[in-house]
VOPAGU-2260 file (C-alpha; in pm, 1 decimal, decimal comma):
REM VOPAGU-2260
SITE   aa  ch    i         X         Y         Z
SITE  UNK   A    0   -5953,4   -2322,0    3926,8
SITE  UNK   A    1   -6309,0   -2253,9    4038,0
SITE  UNK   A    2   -6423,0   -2295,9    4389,7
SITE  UNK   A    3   -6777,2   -2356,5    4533,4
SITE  UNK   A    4   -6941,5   -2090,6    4759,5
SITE  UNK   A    5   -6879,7   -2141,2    5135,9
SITE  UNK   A    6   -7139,3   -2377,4    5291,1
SITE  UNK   A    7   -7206,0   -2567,4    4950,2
SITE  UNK   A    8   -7065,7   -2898,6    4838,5
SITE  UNK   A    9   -7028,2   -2943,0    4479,4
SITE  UNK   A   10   -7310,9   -3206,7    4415,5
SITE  UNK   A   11   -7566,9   -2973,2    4572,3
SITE  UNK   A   12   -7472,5   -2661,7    4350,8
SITE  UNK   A   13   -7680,8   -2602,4    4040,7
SITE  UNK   A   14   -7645,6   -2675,5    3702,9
SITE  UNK   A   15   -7865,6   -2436,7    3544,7
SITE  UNK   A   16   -7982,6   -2080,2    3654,2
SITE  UNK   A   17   -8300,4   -1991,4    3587,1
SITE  UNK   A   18   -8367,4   -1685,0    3377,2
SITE  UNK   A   19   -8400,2   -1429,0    3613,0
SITE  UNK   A   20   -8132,2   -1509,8    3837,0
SITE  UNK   A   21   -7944,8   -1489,7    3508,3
SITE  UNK   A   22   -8094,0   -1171,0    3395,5
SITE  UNK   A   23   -7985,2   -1038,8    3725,8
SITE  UNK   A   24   -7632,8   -1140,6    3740,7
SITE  UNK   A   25   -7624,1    -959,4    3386,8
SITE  UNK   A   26   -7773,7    -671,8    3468,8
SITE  UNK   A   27   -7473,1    -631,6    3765,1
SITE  UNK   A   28   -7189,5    -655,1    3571,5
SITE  UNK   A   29   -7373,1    -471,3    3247,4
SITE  UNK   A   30   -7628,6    -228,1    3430,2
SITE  UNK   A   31   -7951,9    -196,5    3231,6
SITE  UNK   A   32   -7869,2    -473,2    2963,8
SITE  UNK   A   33   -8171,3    -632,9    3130,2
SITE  UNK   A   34   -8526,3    -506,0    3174,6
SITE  UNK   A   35   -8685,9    -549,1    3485,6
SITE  UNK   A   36   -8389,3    -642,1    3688,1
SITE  UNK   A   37   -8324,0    -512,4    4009,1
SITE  UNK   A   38   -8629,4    -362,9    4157,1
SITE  UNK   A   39   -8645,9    -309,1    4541,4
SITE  UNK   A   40   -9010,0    -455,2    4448,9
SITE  UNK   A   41   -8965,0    -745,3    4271,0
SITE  UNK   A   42   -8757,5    -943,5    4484,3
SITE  UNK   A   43   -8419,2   -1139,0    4523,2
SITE  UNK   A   44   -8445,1   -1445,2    4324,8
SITE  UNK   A   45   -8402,7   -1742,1    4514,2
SITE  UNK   A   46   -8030,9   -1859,5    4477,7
SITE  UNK   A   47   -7894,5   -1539,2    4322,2
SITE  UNK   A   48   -7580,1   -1514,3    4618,6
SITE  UNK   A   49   -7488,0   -1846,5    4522,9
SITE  UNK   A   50   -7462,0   -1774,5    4167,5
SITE  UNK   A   51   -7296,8   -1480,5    4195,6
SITE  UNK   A   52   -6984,8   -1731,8    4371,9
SITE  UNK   A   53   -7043,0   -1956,9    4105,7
SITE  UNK   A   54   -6949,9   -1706,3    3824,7
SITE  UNK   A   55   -6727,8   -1484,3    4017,3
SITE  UNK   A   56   -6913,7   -1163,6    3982,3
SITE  UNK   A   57   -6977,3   -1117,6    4413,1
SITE  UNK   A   58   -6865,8    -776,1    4414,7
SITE  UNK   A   59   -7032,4    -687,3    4094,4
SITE  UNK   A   60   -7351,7    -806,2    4280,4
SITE  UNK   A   61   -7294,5    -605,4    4598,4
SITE  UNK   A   62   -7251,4    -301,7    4392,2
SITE  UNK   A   63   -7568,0    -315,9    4180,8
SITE  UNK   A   64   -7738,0    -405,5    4549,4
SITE  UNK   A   65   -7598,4     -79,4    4693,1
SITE  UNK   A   66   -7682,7     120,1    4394,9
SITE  UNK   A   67   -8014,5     -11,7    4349,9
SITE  UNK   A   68   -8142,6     -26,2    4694,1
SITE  UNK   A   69   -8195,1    -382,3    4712,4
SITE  UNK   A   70   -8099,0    -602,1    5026,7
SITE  UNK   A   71   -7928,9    -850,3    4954,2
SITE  UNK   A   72   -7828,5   -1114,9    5320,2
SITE  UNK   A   73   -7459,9   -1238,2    5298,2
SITE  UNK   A   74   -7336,3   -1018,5    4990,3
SITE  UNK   A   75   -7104,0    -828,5    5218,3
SITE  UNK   A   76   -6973,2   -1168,1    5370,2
SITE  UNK   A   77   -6920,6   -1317,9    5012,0
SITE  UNK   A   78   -6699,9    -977,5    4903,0
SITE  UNK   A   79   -6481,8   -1008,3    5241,6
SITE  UNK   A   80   -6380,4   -1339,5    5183,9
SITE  UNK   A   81   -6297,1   -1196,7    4771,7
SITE  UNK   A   82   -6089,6    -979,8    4896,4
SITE  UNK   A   83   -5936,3   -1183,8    5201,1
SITE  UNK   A   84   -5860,8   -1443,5    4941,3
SITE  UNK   A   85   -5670,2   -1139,3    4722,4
SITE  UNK   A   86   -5459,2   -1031,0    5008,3
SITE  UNK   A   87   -5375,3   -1380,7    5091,5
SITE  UNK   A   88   -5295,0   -1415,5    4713,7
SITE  UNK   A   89   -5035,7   -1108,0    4704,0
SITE  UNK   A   90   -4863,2   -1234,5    5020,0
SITE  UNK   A   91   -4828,9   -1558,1    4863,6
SITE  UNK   A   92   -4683,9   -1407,4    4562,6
SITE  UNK   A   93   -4476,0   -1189,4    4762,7
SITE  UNK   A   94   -4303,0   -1497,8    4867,5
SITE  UNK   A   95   -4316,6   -1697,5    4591,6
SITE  UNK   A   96   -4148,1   -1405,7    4381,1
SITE  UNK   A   97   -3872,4   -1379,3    4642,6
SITE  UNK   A   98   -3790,0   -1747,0    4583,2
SITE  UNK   A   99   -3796,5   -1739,4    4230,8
SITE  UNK   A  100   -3546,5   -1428,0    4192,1
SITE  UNK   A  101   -3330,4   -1591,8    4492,1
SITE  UNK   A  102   -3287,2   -1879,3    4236,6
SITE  UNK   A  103   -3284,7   -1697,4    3942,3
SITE  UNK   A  104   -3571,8   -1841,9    3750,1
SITE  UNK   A  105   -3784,9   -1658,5    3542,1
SITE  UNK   A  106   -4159,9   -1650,3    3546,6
SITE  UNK   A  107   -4497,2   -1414,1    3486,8
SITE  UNK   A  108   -4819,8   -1410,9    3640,0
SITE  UNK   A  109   -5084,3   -1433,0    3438,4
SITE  UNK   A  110   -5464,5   -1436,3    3599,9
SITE  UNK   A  111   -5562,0   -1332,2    3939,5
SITE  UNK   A  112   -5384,4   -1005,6    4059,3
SITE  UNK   A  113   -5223,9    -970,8    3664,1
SITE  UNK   A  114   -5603,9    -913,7    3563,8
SITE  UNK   A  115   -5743,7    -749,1    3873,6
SITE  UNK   A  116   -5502,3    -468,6    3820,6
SITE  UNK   A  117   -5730,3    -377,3    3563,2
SITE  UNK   A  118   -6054,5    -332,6    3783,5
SITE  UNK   A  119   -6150,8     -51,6    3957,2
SITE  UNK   A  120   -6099,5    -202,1    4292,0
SITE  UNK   A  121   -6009,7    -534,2    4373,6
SITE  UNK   A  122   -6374,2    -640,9    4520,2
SITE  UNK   A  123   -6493,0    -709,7    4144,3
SITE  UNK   A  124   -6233,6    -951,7    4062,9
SITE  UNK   A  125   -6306,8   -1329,0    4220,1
SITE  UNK   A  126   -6022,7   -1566,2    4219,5
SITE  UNK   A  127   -5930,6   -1854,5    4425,5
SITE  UNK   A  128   -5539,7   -1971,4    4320,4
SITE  UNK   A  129   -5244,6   -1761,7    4176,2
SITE  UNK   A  130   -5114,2   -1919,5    3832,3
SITE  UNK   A  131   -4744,3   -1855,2    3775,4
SITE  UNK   A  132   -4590,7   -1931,7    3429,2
SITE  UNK   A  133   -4164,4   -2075,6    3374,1
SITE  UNK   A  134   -3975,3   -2210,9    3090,3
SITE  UNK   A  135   -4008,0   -2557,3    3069,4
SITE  UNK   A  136   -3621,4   -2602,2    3121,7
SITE  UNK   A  137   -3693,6   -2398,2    3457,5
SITE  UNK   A  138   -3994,9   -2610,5    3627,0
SITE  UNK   A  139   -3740,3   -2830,9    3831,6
SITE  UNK   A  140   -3562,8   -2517,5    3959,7
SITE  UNK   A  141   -3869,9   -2321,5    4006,3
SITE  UNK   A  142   -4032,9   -2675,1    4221,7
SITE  UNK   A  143   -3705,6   -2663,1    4413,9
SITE  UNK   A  144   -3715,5   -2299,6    4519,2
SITE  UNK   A  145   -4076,2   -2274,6    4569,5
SITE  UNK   A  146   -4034,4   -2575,7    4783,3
SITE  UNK   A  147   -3774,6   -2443,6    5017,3
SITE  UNK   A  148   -3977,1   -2097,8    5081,8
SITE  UNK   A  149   -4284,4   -2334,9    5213,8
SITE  UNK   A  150   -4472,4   -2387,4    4958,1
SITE  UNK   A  151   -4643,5   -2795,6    4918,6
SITE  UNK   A  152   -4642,5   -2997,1    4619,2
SITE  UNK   A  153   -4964,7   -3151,1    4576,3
SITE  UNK   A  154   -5006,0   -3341,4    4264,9
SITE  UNK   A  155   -4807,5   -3702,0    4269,6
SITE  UNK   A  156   -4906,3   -3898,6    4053,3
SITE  UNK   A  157   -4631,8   -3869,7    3814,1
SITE  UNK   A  158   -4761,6   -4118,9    3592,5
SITE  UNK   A  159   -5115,4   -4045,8    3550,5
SITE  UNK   A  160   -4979,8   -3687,8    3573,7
SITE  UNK   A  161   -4760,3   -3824,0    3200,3
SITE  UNK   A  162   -5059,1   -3983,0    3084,9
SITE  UNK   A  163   -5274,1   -3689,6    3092,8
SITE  UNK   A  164   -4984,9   -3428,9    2928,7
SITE  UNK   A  165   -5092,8   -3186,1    3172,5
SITE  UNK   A  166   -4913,0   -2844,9    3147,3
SITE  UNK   A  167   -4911,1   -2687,7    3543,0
SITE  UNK   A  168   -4882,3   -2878,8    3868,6
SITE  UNK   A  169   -5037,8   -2763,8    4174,3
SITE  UNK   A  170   -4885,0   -2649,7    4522,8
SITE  UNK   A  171   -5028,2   -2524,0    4839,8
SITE  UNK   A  172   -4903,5   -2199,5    4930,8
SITE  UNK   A  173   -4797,7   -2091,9    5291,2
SITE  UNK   A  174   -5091,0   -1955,9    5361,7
SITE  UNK   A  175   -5299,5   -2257,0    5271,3
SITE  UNK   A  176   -5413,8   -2090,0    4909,4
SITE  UNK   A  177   -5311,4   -2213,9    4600,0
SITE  UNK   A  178   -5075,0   -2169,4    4329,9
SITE  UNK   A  179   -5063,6   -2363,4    4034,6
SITE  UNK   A  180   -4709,6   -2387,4    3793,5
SITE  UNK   A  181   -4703,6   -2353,9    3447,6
SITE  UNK   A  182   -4511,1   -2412,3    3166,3
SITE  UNK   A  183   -4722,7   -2389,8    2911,2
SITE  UNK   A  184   -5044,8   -2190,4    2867,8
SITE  UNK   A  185   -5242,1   -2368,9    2584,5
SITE  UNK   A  186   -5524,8   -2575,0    2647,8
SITE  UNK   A  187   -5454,3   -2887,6    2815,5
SITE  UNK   A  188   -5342,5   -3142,6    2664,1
SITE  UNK   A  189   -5065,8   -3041,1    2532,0
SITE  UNK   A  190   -5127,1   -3204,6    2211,7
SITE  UNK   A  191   -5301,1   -2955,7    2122,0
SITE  UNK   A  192   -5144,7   -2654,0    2278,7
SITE  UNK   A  193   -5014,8   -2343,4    1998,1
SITE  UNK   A  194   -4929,7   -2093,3    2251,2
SITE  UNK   A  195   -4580,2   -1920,4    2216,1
SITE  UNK   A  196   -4299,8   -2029,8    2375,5
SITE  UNK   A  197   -4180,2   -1892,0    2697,9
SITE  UNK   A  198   -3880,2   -1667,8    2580,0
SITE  UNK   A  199   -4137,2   -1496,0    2322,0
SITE  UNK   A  200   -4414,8   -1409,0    2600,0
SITE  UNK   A  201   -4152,7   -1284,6    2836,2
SITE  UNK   A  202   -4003,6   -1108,5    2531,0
SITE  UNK   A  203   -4334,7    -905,3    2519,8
SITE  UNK   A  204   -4400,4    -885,2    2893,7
SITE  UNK   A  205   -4479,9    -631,6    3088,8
SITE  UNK   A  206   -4388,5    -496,8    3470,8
SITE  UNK   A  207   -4645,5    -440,4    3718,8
SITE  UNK   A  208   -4716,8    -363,8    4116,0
SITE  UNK   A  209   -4858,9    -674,9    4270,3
SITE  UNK   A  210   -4899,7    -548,6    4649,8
SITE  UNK   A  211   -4541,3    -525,2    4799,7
SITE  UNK   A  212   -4345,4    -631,3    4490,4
SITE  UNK   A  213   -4331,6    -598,9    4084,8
SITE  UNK   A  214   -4397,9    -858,3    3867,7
SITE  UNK   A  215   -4406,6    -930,2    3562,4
SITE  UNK   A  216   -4728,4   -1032,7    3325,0
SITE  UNK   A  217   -4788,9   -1145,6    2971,4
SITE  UNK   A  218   -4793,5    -828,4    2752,0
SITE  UNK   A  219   -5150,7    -653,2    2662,4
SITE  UNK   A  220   -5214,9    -819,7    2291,7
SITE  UNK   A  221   -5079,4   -1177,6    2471,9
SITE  UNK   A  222   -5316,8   -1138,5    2746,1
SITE  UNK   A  223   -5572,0   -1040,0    2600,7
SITE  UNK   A  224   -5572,4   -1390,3    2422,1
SITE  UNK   A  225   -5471,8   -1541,8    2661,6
SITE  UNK   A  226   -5800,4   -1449,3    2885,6
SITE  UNK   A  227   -5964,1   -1590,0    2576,1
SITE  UNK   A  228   -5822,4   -1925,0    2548,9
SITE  UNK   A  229   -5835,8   -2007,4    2898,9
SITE  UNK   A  230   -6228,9   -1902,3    2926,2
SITE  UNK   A  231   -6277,7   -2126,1    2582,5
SITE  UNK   A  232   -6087,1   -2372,9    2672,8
SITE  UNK   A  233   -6326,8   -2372,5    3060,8
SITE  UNK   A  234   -6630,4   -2330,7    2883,2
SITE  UNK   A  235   -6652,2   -1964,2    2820,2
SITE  UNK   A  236   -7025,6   -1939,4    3048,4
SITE  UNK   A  237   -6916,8   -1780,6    3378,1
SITE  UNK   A  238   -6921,7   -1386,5    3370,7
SITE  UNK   A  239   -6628,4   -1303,5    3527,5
SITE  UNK   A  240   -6479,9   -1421,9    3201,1
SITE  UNK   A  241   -6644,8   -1180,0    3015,6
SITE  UNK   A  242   -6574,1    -883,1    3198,3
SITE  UNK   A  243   -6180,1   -1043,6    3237,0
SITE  UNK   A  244   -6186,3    -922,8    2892,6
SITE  UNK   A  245   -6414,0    -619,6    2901,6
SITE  UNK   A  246   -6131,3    -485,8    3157,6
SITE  UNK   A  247   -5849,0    -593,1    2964,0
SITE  UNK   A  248   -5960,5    -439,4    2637,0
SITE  UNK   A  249   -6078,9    -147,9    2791,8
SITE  UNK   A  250   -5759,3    -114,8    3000,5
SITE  UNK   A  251   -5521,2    -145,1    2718,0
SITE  UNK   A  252   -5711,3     -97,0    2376,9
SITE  UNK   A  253   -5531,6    -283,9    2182,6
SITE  UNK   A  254   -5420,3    -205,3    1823,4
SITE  UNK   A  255   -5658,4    -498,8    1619,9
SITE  UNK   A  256   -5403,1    -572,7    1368,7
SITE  UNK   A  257   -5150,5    -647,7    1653,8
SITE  UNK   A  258   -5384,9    -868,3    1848,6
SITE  UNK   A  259   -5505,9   -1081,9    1533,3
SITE  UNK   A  260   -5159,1   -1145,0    1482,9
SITE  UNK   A  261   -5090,0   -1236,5    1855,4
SITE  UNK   A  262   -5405,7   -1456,8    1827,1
SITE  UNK   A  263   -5241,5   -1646,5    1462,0
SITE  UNK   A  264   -4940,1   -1705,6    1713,6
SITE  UNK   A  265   -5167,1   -1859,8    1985,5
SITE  UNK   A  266   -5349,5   -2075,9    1712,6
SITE  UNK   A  267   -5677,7   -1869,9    1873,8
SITE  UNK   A  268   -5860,7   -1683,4    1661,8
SITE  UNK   A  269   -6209,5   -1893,4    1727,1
SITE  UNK   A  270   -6146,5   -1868,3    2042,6
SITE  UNK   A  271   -6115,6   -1506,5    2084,2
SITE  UNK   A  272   -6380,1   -1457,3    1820,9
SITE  UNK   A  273   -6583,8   -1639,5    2037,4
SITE  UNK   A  274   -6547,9   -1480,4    2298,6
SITE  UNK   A  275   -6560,6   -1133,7    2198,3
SITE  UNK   A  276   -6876,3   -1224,2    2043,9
SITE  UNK   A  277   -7010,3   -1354,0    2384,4
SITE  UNK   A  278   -6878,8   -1029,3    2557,4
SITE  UNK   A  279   -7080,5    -806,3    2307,2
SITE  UNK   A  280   -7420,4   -1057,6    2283,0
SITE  UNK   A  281   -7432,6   -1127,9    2675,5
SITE  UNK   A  282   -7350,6    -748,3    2807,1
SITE  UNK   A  283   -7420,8    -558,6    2510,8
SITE  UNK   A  284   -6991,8    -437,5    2542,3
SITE  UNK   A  285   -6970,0    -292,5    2143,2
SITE  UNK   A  286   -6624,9    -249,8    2154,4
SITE  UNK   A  287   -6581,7    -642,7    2164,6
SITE  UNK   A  288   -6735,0    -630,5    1782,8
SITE  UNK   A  289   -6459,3    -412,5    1614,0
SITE  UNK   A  290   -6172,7    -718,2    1757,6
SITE  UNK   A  291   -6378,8    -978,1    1588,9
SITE  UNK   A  292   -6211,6   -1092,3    1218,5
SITE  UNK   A  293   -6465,0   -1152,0    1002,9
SITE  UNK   A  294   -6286,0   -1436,1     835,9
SITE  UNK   A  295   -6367,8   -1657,7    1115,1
SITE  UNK   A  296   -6761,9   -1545,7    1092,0
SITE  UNK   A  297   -6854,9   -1954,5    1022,8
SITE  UNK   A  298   -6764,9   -2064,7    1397,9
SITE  UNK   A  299   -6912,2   -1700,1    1523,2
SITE  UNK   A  300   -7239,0   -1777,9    1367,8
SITE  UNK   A  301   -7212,3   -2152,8    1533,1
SITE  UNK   A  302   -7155,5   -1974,7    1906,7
SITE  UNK   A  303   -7422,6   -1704,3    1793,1
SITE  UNK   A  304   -7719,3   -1975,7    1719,6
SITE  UNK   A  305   -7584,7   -2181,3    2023,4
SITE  UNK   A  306   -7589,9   -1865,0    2250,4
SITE  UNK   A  307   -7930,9   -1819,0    2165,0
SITE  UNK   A  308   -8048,3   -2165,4    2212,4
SITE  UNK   A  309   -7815,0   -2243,1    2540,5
SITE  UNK   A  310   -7718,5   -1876,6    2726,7
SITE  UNK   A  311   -7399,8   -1936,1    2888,8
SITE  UNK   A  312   -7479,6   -1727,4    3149,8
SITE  UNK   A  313   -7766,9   -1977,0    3246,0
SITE  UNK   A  314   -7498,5   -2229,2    3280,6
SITE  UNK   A  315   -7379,8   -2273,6    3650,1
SITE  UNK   A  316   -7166,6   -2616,3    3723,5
SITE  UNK   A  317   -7297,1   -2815,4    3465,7
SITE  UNK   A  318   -7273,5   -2932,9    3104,2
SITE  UNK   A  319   -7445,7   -2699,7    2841,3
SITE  UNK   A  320   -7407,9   -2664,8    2471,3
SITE  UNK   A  321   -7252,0   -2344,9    2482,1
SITE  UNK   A  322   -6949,5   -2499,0    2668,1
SITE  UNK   A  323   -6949,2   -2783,4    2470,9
SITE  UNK   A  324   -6876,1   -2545,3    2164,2
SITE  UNK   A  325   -6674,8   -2319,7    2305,9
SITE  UNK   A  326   -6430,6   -2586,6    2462,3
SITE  UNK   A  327   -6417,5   -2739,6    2105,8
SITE  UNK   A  328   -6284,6   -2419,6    1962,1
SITE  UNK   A  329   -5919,1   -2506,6    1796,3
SITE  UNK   A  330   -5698,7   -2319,3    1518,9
SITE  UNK   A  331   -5924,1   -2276,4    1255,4
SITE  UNK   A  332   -6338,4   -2260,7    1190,9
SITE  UNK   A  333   -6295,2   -2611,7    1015,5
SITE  UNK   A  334   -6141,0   -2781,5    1282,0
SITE  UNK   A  335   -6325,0   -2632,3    1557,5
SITE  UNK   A  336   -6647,6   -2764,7    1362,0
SITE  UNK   A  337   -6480,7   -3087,1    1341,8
SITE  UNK   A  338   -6378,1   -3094,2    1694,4
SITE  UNK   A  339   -6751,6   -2986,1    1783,4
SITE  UNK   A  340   -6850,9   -3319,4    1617,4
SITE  UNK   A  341   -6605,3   -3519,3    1800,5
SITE  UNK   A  342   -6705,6   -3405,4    2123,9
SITE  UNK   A  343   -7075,9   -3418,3    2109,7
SITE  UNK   A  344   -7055,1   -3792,1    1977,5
SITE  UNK   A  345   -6828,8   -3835,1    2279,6
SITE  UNK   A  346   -7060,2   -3687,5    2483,7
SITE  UNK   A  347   -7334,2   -3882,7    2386,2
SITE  UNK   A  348   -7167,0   -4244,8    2430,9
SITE  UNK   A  349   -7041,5   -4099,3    2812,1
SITE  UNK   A  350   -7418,2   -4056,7    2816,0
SITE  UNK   A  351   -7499,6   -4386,8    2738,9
SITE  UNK   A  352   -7256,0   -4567,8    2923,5
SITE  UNK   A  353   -7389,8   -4326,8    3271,7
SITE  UNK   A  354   -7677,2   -4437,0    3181,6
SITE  UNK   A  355   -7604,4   -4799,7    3166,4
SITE  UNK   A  356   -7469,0   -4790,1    3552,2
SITE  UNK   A  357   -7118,0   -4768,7    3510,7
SITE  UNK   A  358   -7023,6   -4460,5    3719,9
SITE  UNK   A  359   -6969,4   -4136,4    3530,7
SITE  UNK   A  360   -6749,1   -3837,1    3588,4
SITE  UNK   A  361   -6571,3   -3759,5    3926,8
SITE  UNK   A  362   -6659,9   -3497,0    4115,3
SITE  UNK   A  363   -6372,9   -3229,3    4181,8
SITE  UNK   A  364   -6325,3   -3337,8    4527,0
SITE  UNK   A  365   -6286,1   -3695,7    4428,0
SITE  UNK   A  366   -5970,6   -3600,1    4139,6
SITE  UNK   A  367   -5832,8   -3384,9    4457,2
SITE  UNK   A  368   -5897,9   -3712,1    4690,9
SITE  UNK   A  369   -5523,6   -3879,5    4740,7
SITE  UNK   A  370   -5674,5   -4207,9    4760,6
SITE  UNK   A  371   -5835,3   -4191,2    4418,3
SITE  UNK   A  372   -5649,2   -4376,7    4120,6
SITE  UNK   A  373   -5807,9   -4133,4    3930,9
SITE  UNK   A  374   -5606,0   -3813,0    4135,6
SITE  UNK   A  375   -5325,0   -3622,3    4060,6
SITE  UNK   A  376   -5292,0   -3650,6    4416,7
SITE  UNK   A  377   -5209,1   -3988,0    4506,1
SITE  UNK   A  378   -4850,9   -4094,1    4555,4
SITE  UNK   A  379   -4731,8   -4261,6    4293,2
SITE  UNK   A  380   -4360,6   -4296,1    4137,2
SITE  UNK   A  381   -4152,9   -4107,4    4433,3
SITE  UNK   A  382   -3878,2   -3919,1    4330,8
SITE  UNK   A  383   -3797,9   -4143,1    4052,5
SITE  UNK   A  384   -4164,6   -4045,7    3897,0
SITE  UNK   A  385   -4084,3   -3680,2    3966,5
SITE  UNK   A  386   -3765,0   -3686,0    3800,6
SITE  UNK   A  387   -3867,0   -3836,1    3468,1
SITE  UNK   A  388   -4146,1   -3615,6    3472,0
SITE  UNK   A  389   -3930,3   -3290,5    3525,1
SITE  UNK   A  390   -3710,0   -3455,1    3216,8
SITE  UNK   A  391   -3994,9   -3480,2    3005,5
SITE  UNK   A  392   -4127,3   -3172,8    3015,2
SITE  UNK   A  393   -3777,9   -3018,8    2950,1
SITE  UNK   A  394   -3746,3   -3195,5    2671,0
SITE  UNK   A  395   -4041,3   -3065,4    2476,5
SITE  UNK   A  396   -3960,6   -2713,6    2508,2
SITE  UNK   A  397   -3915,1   -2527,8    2140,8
């Protein structure tokens, strides 16, 4: 989940950086990858705060300010609320963990505090929602318990919620934050999803301290993949993506071999190639290069061309061709190509039709709006809906 910075609504926010906002927002999470940025004399660019929020790097930015000597107005605001949003997210978890043991149920955390363990302070890791993972035979036991320690169920609409083959539902925690369910952590739908089952990723899992409590978290080759897939599957433009991974490999250095075998389990190695090849041509990371398999140079050379042509760090909260490929990256460089295909002639008939007057995409705070039929969020099919729903997924568990 990404939110929008404090005091912006989402159809003001913009779609494209320019350049040297870009180059600057490099430069602080990769320090001299760009020339010329961050000079007390040059000037903030216009914006730059803002995109900092927009690809999660706020404390990277603060940082590079302090070290550099430049003023930047609100930075110090923007890395309270980061870290006032991670306490509120360990609390949460805190509570949600005690419910989950109370009723005996399984689960990891993947994202959020399972990566920001790997930064050097918390303050450089932006996140909004905590993502907790189950067995699919567990999600009705895991709604139930979460549900009697406080925690809100938000999405309703059990069958648009079918329809779509999501794989998490999403709760409001105690506190107000959020905390989204999985069962599943492939890309959505789940018609396409290749990622282990549940039993085999807690097989591999790993204990952590999460504030007050230990957790558990997918093990180092899993999440390194996993951080892969997700950002793909998003887009793979914001930067906080990129040094997800930077931290993760860096953290854990994991053996290649073992994580291009992880990867053949996920069904991911275009993604992660992809990825890893961002990480290396956006900061200049080198260590990124020696986890790239060569065998799947066709769809790295398709992300390198498109990475020159459409930077996804010049991508804010719009479409771009860089997150048009990487979101079309699937098992293999064939299908991703073919999936690339798909997608842009998709893209260009949504065009069209926009064009021709008939509405377009929602905005996110019209799919969170109860009263859409288009939400997740509007009541529809009661406890009946719920039930069949909770059925279904339990049935397609491997």
């Amino acid at each position: 989940m990404v939110g929008t910075p404090d005091g912006d609504s989402w159809a003001t926010l913009p779609r494209r950086l320019d350049r040297r906002t870009a180059a600057w927002l490099v430069d602080a999470v990769a320090p001299g990858s760009r020339r010329g940025s961050w000079s007390p004399g040059q000037g903030v660019p216009e914006g730059l705060l803002t995109a900092a929020q927009i690809h999660g790097v706020e404390g990277w930015v603060r940082q590079r300010a302090l070290t550099s000597g430049v003023v930047l107005d609100g930075v110090d605001v923007a890395v309270h609320a980061v870290l006032g949003r991670h306490q509120r997210a360990l609390v949460d978890l805190g509570l949600a963990h005690g419910a989950l043991t109370a009723a005996a149920v399984r689960f990891l955390v993947v994202k959020g505090p399972a990566v920001t363990r790997w930064y050097a302070e918390p303050s450089l890791r932006s996140y909004v929602d905590l993502d907790v993972v189950v067995a699919p035979e567990d999600l009705g036991g895991a709604l139930d318990a979460l549900e009697g320690a406080g925690f809100t169920l938000l999405d309703a609409n059990w069958p648009f919620l079918l329809d779509a083959d999501v794989h998490e539902l999403v709760l409001r925690t105690p506190s107000g934050g959020a905390l989204d369910l999985h069962w599943s952590l492939g890309p959505s739908p789940m018609s396409i999803d290749r990622s282990p089952a549940f039993g085999v990723l807690h097989g591999r899992s790993v204990e952590f301290d999460a504030g007050p409590v230990a957790v558990r978290g997918l093990g180092d080759a899993d999440a390194v993949v996993h951080l892969a897939v997700h950002a793909a599957a998003s887009g793979g433009h914001r930067l906080v993506w990129l040094t997800d991974l930077r931290a993760a490999i860096t953290a854990t250095a994991p053996d290649a071999a073992v994580l291009g075998r992880v990867a053949d389990e996920w069904g991911a190695r275009p993604a992660l190639d992809l990825m890893l090849g961002r990480l290396r041509r956006v900061t200049g990371d080198a260590r990124s290069q020696s986890y790239q398999d060569g065998s799947w140079h066709p769809w790295s050379l398709v992300d390198g061309a498109v990475t020159w042509v459409s930077p996804p760090e010049r991508t804010a909260t719009g479409g771009s061709l860089s997150r048009l490929v990487a979101r079309s990256s699937r098992q293999t460089s064939a299908a991703s190509l073919a999936a690339l295909g798909w997608k842009s002639l998709s893209r260009t008939a949504g065009a069209l039709t926009r064009s021709a007057g008939s509405g377009g995409d929602l905005s996110p705070a019209q799919r969170a709006d109860p009263t859409s039929p288009t939400s997740a969020r509007r009541p529809v099919g009661g406890a009946a809906g719920r039930s069949e729903f909770v059925r279904r997924v339990r049935e397609r568990r491997r």
